[in-house]
N, C-alpha and C positions, 0 to 999 in steps of 0.2 A: 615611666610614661611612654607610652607612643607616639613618638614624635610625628608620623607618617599620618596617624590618626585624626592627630589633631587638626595638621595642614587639611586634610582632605576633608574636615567636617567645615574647619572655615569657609573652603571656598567652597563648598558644597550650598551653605547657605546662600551666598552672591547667589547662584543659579539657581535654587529658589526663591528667591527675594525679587529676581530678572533684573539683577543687576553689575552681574558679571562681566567685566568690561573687559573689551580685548584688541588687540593690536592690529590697524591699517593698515598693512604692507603697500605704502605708494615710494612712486620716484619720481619727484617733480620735475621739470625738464627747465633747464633755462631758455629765459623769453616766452614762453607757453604758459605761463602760471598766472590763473587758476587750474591751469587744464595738468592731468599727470597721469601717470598709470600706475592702477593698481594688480599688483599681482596676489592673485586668489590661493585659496591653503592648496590645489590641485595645482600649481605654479603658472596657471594658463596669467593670462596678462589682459584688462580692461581698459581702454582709457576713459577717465574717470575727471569731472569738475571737482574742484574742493570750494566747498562751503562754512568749513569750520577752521579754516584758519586763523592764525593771531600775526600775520605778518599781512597789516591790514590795510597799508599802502602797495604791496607789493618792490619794495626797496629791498628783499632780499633777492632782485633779478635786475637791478637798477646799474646801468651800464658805470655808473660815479663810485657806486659802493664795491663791485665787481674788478674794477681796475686800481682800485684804490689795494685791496686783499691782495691784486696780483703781485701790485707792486710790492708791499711790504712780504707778503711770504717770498717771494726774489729775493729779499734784500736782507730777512732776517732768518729764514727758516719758518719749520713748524712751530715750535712750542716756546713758550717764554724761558723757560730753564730756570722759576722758581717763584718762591714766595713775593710779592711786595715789596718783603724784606732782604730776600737775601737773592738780589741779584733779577729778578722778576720786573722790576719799571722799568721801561723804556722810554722813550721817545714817544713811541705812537700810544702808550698812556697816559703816559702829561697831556700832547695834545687833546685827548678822548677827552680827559677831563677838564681843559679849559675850554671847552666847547659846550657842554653839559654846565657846567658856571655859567656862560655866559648865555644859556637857551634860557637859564632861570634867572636871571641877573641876580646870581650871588658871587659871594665871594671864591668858592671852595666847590669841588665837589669830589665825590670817593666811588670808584669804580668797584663792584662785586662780580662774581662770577656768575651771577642771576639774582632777579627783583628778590627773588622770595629770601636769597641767605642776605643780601641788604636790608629786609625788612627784619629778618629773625637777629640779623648779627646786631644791628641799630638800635631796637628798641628792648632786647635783652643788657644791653650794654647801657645804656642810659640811666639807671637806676646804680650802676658803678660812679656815675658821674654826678648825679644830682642824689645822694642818700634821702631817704625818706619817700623819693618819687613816687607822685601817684598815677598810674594812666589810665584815661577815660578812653574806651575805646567803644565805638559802634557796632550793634550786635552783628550788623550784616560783614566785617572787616575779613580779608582775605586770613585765610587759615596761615602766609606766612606771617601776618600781622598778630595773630592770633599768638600763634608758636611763639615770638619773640615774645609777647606782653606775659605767656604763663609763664614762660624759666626764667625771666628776669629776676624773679621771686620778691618783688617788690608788690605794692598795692596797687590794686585794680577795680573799676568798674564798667559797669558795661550800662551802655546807655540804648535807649529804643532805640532802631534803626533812624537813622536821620530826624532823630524827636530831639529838638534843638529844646524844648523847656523840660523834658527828660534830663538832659543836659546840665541844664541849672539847676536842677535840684539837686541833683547829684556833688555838683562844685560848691554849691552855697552850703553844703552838710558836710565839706572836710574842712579841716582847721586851714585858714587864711593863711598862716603861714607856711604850710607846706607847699612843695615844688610841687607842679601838675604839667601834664601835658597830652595833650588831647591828641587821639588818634584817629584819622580818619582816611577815606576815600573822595576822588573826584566822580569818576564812575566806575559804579559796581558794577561786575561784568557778567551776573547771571539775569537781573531784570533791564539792566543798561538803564537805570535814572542815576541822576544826579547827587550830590551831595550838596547840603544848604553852607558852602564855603563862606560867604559873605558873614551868614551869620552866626557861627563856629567861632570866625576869626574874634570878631566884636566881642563875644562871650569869652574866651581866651584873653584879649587884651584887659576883660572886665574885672577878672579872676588873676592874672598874673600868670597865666598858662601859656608853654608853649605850645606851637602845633606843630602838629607830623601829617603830612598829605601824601598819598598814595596815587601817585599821576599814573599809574600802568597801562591803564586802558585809553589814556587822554592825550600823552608828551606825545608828539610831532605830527597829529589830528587835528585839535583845539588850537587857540590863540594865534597871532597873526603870525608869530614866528616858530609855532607846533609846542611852544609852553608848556601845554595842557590848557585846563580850564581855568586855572589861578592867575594862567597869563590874561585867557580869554577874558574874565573879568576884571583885570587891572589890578589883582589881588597878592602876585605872586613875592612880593614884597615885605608883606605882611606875615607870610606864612616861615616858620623857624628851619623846619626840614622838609623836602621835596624828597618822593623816593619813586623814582622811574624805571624803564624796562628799554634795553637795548635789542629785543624780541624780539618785538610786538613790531608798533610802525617805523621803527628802526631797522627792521627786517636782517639782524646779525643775530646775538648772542650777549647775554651779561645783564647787568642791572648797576643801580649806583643810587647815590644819594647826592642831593645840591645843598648846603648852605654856609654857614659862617665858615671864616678858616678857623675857627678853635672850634667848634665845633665838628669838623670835618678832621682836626689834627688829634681832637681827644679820641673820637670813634677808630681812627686809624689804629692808634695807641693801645687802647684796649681791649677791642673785640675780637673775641677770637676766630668767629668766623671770617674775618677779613685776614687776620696776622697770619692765620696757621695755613692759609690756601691759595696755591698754585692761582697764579694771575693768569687774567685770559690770554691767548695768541696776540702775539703782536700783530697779524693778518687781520685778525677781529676786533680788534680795539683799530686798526687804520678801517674800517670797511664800518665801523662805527662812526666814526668820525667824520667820517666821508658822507654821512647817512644824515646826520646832525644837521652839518655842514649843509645842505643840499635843502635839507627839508625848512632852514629858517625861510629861505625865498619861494619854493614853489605853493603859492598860498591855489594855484590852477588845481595840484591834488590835490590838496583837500577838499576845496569844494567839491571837485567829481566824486570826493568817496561822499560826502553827505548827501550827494543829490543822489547817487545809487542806490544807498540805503536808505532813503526815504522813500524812490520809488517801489521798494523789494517790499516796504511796509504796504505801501497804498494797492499794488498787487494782492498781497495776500490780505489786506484787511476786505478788499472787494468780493474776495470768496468766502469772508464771513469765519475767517480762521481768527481762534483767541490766541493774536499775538498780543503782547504787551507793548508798547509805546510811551517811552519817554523824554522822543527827543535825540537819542543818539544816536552812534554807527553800529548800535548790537539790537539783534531783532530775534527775541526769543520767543518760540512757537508754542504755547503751555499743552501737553498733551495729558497729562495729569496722572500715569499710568505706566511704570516703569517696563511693563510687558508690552502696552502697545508701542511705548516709546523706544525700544528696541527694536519691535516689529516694525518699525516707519521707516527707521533707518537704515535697517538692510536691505529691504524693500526699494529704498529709493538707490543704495547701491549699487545692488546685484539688478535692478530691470532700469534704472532710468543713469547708470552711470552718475549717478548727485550722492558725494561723502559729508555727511553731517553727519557728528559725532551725539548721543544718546547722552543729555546731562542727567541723571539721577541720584538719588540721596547717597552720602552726606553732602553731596558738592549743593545742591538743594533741599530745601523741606520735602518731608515724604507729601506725595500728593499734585506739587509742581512739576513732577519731572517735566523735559522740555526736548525737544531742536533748539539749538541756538546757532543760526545761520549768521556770518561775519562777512557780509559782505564789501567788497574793494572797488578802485577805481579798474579793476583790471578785469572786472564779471562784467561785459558787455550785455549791451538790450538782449541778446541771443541768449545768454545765459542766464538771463532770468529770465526769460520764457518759459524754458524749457522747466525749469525749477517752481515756479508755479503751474503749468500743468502738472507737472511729476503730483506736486503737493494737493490739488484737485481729485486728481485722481486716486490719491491713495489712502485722504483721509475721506472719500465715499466708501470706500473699498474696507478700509477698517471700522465704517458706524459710527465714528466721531461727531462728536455734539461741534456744531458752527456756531458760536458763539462768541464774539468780540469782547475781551478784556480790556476794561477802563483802565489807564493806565494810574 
């Protein structure tokens, strides 16, 4: 075989498909962010708004989290110097994690090296724990959720997206006796709606199923202490596994899971993606923690990121753009066209300085492609100005249908 062949036919189709993604060379500046520069394939230098970020509070320039990393890299070095297991926990890991227990008031909680190997290590590992397990999972669930529920190699089903009597039919058609546990999302982060928690759980308690919740897009946004949504509805109690993102509005690095301590002592125990992998920096689990720490009281961001992102909605639903709307801090542009929806985006790079990244299939159904703008407490009135003119101007310019999506 031709090896060389074959790569080049693969990505050969990306670039006819227009869907060939490729790498944003920026350098965010501390205290300045949204704002950063991008430097172009000719090396010249832009400075450039980011729009597509997941660090949605802006806590990765947060003077608490920033002095917190200083302190422990002083104190400890760069790198953990190992597994979990061998030599790897620290101090600023216990506390990471009793902070994370105590956002979700549980017992336990288990720190990863990102949401996605907490979600793949967890729910591949669960079916070692419970034999026979079956998982229900929603068809919209993040590809790491995905990835754990096929290799687990146990039984699965997949239920309509947020179709809660989908749901029951599914549970009421396996045998009563078997183990189950339902998998799901608070918010999906490609349409930014909700997931029906309330009624998941009730169905779950109905059936004898655990649940698994997916806060990534939700933990230190949502509920009065950044919970997520489980808090936000008084629910977070109810639910078996919490699995969050140290990313996102945490603004560091890593990911983890909140619940029982035997349930957080068996997954320690047996999963391999947790046992067999280097723990985060001691600098990142303090600047986590720090992050945690910070965000139970500042109930002032959040609000400012929801009233941001509600204005950034009512802006561009006023020029008649089909965003989607469900409610929450993700506001995604539907442009339906993986060619125009690349051409929007460099467009709004290269002449209005605005980086939103071009969502296209598999990450969505063919057809949706999108902008998916994130906006933060830190995009002032000015920059959203500027970001709906840009968008004004350049869906006339591409022929685009105006056309408001019911959410």
């Amino acid at each position: 075989m031709n090896y060389d062949t074959a790569l080049d036919a693969a990505i050969n189709r990306l670039h006819e498909e227009g869907r060939y993604r490729t790498f944003i060379d920026i350098e965010r500046r501390k205290g300045q962010f949204p704002h950063a520069v991008w430097t172009r394939p000719d090396g010249s230098q832009k400075d450039i708004t980011v729009w597509c970020g997941n660090d949605y509070l802006g806590m990765g320039q947060h003077p608490v989290v920033l002095a917190a990393m200083h302190e422990a890299l002083d104190a400890t070095g760069a790198g953990s110097g190992g597994t979990r297991n061998i030599s790897g926990t620290t101090v600023y890991h216990k506390r990471l994690e009793a902070e994370l227990a105590d956002l979700h008031g549980k017992e336990a909680a288990l720190v990863f090296t990102s949401a996605y190997i907490a979600n793949d290590a967890t729910l591949s590992t669960l079916p070692k724990l419970f034999p026979g397990l079956i998982i229900y999972s929603d068809a919209l669930n993040h590809a790491s959720m995905i990835e754990g529920v096929r290799r687990n190699g146990g039984a699965k089903r997949i239920f309509r997206h947020n179709d809660v009597a989908h749901l029951r039919e599914l549970l009421a058609a396996d045998d009563p006796a078997a183990p189950k546990l339902i998998a799901f999302e608070s918010v999906y982060s490609m349409d930014g709606d909700f997931g029906p928690i309330a009624e998941i759980v009730a169905l779950a308690e109905e059936f004898g199923a655990l649940t698994y919740l997916d806060e990534v897009h939700a933990v230190g946004m949502y509920g009065p202490r950044g919970g997520g949504v489980a808090e936000k509805l008084g629910l977070a109690h109810r639910i078996d596994i919490i699995n969050g993102t140290l990313g996102k509005a945490f603004g560091v690095m890593g990911g983890y899971i909140a619940a029982s301590a035997k349930m957080c002592d068996a997954v320690r125990s047996y999963a391999p993606g947790f046992i067999f992998t280097t723990s985060i920096p001691p600098a990142v689990a303090a600047g986590a923690a720090a992050s945690v720490r910070h965000l139970k009281t500042d109930q002032a961001l959040r609000d400012l990121h929801q009233e941001r992102a509600a204005v950034l909605k009512l802006r561009l639903k006023g020029l008649g753009l089909p965003i989607i709307d469900h409610g929450s801090h993700i506001v995604p542009v539907i442009v339906g066209d993986p060619v125009h929806t690349k051409k929007i985006s460099d467009m709004l790079l290269s002449e209005f300085g605005i980086y939103v990244q071009p969502i296209n299939f598999p990450t969505v159904p063919r057809g949706t492609e999108r902008l998916r703008f994130t906006p933060s407490p830190v995009h002032d009135p000015k920059a959203i100005d500027a970001l709906v003119r840009a968008m004004d101007a350049l869906w006339s310019h591409c022929a685009l249908n105006r056309a408001e999506m019911s959410a």
